[in-house]
N, C-alpha and C positions, 0 to 999 in steps of 0.2 A: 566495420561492424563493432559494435561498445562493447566490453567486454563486462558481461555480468557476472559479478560476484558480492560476495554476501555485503560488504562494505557498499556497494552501490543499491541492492537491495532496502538496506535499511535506512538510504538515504529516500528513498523515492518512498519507504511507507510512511517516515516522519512528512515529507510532505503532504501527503495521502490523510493523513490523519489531519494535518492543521486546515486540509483544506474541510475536512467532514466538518469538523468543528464548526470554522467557518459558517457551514449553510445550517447546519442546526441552529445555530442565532440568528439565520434569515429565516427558517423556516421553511425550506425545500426539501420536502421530503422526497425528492425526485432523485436530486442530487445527493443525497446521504444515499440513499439503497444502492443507487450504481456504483457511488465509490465505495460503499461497504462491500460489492461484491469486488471487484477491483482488488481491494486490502486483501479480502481472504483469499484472493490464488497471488497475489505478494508472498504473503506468509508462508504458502504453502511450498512457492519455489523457494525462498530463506531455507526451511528447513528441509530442504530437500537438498541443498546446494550444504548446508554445514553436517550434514551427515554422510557428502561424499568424501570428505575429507577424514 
């Protein structure tokens, strides 16, 4: 099992974001809403995992 922490978190939202990017200049708003929801429980384990520490 991968061990998650904050350094592989922020690695998976930067890709998470380039891929949003990505479909906005195709125009999929299908694919922007799912990974925007995606990103926001990202974020929310990041700051859940750097305020255990």
């Amino acid at each position: 099992m991968k061990k998650i922490d904050a350094s592989y978190l922020k690695k998976k939202i930067n890709q998470l974001n380039k891929k949003i990017h990505r479909a906005e200049r195709q125009g999929d708003q299908n694919k922007i809403w799912w990974r925007k929801m995606k990103l926001e429980k990202l974020k929310e384990r990041l700051i859940k995992i750097q305020y255990q520490y």
